[in-house]
C-alpha positions in Angstrom: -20.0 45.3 128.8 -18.2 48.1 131.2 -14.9 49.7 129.8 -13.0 47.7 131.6 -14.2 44.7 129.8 -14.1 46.6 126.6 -10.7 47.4 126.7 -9.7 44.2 127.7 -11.4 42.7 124.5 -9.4 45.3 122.0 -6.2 44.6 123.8 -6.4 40.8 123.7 -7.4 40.7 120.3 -4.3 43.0 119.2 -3.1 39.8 117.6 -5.9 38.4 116.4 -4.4 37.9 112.8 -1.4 36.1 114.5 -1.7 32.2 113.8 -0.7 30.2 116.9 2.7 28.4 116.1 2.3 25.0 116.9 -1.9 24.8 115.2 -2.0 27.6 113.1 -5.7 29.1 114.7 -5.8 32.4 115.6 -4.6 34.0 119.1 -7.1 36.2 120.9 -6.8 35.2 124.4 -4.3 36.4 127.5 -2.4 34.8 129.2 -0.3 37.4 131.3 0.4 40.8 130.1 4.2 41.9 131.6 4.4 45.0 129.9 6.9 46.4 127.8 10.5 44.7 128.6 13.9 44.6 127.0 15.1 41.2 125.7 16.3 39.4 129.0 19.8 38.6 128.3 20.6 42.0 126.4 23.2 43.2 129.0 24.5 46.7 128.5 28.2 48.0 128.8 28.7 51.2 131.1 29.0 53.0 127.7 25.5 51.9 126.4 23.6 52.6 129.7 22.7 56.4 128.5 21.8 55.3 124.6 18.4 54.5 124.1 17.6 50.8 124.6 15.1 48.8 123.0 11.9 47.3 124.7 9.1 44.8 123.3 5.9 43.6 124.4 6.0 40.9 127.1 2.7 39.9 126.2 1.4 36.0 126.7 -1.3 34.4 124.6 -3.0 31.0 125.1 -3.8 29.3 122.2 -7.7 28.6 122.9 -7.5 25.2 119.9 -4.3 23.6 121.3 -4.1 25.3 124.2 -0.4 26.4 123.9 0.8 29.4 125.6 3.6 31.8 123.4 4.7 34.9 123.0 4.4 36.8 119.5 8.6 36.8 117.9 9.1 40.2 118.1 13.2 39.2 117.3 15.0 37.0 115.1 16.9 34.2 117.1 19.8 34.9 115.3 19.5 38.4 117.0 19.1 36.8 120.6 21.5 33.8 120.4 24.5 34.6 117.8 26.0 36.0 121.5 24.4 34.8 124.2 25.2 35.3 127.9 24.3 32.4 129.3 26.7 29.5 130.2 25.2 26.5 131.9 28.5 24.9 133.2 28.4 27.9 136.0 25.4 26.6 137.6 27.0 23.5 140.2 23.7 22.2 140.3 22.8 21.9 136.5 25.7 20.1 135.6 25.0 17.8 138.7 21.5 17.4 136.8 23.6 16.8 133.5 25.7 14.5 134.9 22.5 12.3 136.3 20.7 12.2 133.7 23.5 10.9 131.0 24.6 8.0 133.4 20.5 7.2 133.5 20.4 7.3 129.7 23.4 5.2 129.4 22.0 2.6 131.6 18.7 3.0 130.0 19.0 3.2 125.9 22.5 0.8 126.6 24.7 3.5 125.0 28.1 2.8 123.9 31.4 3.9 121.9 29.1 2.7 118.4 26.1 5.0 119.8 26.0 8.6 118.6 24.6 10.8 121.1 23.6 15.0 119.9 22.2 17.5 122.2 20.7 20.7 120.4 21.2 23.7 122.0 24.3 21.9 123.6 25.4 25.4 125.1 29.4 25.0 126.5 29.1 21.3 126.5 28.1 21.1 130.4 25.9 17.8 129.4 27.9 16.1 126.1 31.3 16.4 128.6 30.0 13.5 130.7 29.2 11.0 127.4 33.1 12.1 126.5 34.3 10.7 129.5 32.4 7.2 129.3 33.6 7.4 124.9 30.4 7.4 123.8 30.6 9.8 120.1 28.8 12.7 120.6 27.8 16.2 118.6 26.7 19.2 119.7 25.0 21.8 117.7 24.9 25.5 119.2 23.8 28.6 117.7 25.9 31.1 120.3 29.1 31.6 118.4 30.7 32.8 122.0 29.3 29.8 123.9 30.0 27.1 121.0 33.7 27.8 121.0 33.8 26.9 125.2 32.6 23.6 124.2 35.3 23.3 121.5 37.8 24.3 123.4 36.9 21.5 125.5 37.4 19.1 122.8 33.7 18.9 122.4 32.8 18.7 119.0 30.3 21.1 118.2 28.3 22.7 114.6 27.4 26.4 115.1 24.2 26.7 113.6 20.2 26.8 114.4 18.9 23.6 114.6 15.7 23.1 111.7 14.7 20.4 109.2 17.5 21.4 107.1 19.9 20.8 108.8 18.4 17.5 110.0 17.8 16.2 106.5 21.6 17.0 105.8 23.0 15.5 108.7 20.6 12.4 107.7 21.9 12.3 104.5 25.7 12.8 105.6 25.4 9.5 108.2 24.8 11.3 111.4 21.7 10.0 112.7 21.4 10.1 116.4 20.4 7.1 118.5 19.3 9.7 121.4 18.8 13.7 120.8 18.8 15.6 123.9 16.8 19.2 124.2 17.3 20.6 127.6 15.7 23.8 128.0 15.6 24.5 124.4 11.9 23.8 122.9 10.7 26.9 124.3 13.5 29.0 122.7 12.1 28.2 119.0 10.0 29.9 117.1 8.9 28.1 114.5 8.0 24.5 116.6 7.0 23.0 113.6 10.5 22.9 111.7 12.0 21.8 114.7 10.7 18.9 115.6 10.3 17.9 111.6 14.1 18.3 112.0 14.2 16.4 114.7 12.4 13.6 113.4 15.0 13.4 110.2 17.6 13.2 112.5 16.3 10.3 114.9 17.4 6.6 114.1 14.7 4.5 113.6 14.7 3.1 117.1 16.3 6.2 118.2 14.7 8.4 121.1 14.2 11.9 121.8 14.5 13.5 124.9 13.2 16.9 125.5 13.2 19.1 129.1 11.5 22.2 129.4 9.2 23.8 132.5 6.2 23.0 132.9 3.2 25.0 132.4 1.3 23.4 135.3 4.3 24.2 137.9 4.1 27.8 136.0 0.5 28.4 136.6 1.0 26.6 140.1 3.7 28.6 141.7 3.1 32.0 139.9 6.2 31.5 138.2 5.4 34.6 136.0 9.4 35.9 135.6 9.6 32.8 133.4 8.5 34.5 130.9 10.5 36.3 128.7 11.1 37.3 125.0 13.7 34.7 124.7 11.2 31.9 125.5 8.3 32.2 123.0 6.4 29.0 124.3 5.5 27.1 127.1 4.2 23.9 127.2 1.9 21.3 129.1 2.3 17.6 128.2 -1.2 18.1 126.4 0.4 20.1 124.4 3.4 18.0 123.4 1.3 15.5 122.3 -0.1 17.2 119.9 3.0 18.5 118.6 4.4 15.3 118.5 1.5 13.5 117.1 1.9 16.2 113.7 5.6 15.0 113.1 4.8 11.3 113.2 6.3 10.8 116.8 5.0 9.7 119.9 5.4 10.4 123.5 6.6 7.2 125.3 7.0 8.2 129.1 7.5 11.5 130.7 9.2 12.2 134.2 9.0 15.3 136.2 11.9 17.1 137.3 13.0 19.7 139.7 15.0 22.1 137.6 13.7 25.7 136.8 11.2 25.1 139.4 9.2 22.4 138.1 9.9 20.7 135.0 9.0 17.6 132.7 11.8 15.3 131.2 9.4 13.7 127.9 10.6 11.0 125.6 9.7 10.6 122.2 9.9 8.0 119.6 9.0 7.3 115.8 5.4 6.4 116.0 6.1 3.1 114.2 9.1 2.6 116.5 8.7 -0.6 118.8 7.5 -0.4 122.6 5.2 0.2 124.9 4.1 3.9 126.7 4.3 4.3 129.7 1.5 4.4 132.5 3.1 7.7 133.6 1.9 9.7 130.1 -2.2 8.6 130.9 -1.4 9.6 134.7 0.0 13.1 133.6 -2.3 13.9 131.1 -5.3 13.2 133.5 -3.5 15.3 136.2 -3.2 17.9 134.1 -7.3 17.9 132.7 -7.7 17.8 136.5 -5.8 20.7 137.1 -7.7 22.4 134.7 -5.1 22.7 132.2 -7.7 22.0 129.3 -9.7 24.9 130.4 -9.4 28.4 128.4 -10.5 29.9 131.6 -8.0 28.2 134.3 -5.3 30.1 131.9 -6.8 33.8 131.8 -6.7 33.8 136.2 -3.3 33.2 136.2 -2.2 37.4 135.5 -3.9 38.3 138.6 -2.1 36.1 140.4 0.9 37.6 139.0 -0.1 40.9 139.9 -0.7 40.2 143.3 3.0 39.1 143.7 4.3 42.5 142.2 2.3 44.1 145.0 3.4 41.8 147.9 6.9 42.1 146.9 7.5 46.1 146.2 5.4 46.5 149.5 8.0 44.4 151.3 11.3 46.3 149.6 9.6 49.5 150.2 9.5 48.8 153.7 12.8 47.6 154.2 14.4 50.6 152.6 12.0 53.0 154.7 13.8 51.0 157.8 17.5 52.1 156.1 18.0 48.4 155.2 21.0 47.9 152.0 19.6 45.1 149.8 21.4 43.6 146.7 20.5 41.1 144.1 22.1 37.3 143.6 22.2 36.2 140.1 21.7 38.6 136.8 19.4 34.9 135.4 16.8 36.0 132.0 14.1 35.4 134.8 15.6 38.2 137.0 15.0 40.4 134.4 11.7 39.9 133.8 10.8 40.0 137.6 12.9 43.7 137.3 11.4 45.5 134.7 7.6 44.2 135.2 8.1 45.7 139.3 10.3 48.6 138.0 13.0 47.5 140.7 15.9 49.5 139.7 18.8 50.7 142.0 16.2 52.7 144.0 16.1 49.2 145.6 18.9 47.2 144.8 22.6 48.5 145.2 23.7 45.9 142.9 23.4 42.1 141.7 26.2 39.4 141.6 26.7 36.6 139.6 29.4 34.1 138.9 29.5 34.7 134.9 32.5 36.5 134.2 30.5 37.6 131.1 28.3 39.5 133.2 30.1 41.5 135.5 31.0 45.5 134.8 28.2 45.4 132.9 24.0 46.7 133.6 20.8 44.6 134.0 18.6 45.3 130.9 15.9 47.9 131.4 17.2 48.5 135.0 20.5 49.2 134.7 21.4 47.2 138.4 24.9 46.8 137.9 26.4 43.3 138.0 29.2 42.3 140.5 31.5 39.2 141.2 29.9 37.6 144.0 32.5 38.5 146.3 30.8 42.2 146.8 28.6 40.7 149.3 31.2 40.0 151.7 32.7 43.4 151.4 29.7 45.1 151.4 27.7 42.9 153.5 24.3 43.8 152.8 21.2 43.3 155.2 19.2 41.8 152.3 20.2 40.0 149.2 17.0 39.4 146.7 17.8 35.8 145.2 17.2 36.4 141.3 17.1 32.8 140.5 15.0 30.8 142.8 14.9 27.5 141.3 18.9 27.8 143.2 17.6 29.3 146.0 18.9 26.2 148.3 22.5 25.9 146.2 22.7 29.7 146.9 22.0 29.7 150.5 24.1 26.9 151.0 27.1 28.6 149.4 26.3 32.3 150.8 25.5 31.0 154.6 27.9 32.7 155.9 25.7 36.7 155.5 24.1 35.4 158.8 27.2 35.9 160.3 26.6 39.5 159.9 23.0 39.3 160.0 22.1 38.9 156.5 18.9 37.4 155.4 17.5 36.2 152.1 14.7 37.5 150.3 12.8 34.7 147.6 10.1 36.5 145.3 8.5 33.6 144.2 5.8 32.1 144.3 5.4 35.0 146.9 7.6 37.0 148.6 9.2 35.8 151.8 12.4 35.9 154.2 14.9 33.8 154.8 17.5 33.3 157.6 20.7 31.6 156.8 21.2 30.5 160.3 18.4 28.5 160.5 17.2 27.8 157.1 13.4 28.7 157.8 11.3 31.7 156.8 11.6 34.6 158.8 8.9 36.9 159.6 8.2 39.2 157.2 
């Protein structure tokens, strides 16, 4: 064993005492080491960018029994979500997505004004708005105090609280039983998977289903989608995986779609295992692609940080160039991905004069880590940049579409992932880096 090797044992056994949340075994294995990192969505006021400013390990494991990849919960949710930054109505495309998917569920599951339908995690009610409008009952439950009261003052009604057995045994007992529960991006957000979905189960109707989106760790390994990690996430899942999780809560999968948001994601539906119907074909044709795919081998998961530092490379080499030629560059978006992409390539304002985004919660204040400042999007056009560096990819074509006009001046696009490349506005193709 050379010391290379050597250290690489002692650092990926660091947690070896640290049971694996969904199977309890013990984690010893990498996934991706990203370095110390602050939590993603911890934005700083001008006042707070000169105090000190707290950083955790962004440190991946694979669980080598069930295979599920997670992070160690360095924070208390409470800590990350009481206030949260994030509002999903200003993303054009996402509530496009929302919109879709509740006229297919109406369709589907035959919804109507004696259904009851509750998203967890239901965020500023971008997704329960579109049941409102077609009177279908609905209840949200949100743990962001700041984002919860957007949805009430929308007339949405929402419960501020984290979503656990509790609660799902009490809202059982109190009548409110759901005939579908939608999860949209919010299975990876919890750390303890195991009273979640327990809670989940209490608060299903008997032929009730479950509906649960989140990325998938095949498109993650895939594309080198490494900047989805982040603290705020503390799992990430294959459909292997959710079958196994289900399976311990007496549910069952029953179909699975994949889905293009957040780069590649699956759209699984769950019943009570003693519900009626039949499972889909498309779970057996998933699962297989993904044993083919070599997403039941250990191994297949401890290549991907290479990958991952390959990209780091390939993309400071490219800024570095660019600001050698006097080229401006800027960010677009101030996403929890961004952040992770930041701090693990150290891109402060050495490269990047600022970022924008259209959060009015975000703007005046500092990236975490970084300290880019954050901007309405209108900056660009006043300080037209030759270079904007799109922070959230999965929008690269909505943001292109809306920013188009930066070619008039000559402005190009840069993507980081899955590697770094170029785009022109004008003609919608990669340019030559």
């Amino acid at each position: 064993m050379n010391h290379l090797q050597a250290h690489q044992t002692h650092h990926t056994g660091i947690l070896n005492h640290t049971p694996c949340r969904l199977c309890g075994a013990g984690l010893n294995r990498t996934f991706v080491d990203l370095g110390m990192s602050p939590l993603c969505e911890s934005f700083l006021s001008a006042d707070q960018i000169n105090s000190a400013e707290t950083t955790y390990p962004l440190h991946a494991y694979v669980c080598e029994s069930c295979l599920l990849v997670q992070l160690q919960a360095y924070v208390s949710p409470e800590s990350i979500f009481e206030e949260y930054a994030y509002f999903s109505s200003y993303s054009t495309s996402w509530v496009d997505h929302a919109a879709r998917y509740c006229d297919a569920m109406i369709d589907r599951f035959n919804l109507n004004g004696e259904s009851l339908v509750v998203e967890v995690a239901s965020n500023d009610g971008y997704l329960l708005q579109h049941f409102v409008e077609r009177n279908i009952p609905v209840l949200g439950i949100e743990p962001a105090i700041n984002v919860a009261q957007a949805a009430i003052a929308k007339n949405i009604p929402t419960m501020i609280e984290f979503f656990g057995r509790d609660l799902g045994l009490r809202m059982a007992g109190a009548g409110q039983q759901a005939d579908l529960i939608v999860g949209n991006n919010v299975l990876a957000q919890v750390p303890d998977l195991n009273d979640f979905v327990a809670g989940l189960k209490h608060l299903l109707k008997p032929e009730g289903i479950i509906t649960l989106e989140f990325p998938h760790i095949a498109t993650l390994i895939e594309h080198n989608q490494f900047d989805t990690i982040y603290h705020e996430h503390f799992s990430y899942f294959s459909l292997h995986t959710v079958q196994i999780m289900a399976r311990r809560h007496g549910l069952r999968v029953t179909d699975v779609e994949e889905i293009p948001t957040h780069g590649g994601s699956l759209r699984v539906y769950l019943s009570h295992d003693v519900a009626r119907g039949s499972v889909s074909v498309a779970v057996a044709r998933l699962l297989e692609r993904e044993r083919l795919a070599g997403l039941h081998d250990i191994e297949n998961y401890a290549r991907f940080a290479k990958k991952a530092q390959e990209t780091k490379r390939a993309l400071l080499s490219l800024l570095i160039r660019l600001k050698e030629d006097g080229k401006s560059i800027c960010g677009y978006g101030a996403p929890g991905k961004g952040n992770t992409l930041l701090n693990y390539c150290a891109i402060g304002t050495d490269f990047l004069d600022f970022t924008v985004d259209r959060n009015p919660y975000k703007h005046g204040r500092y990236t975490p880590g970084m300290h880019i400042p954050i901007l309405p999007v209108d900056a660009i056009d006043r300080e037209k940049p030759d270079y904007i560096l799109i922070l959230p990819w999965n929008l690269k074509e909505e943001i292109i579409a809306q920013m188009r006009h930066v070619g008039d001046w000559g402005g190009k696009f840069i993507v980081p992932i899955p590697s770094a490349c170029i785009i022109d506005p004008l003609y919608q193709k990669e340019a030559t880096l």
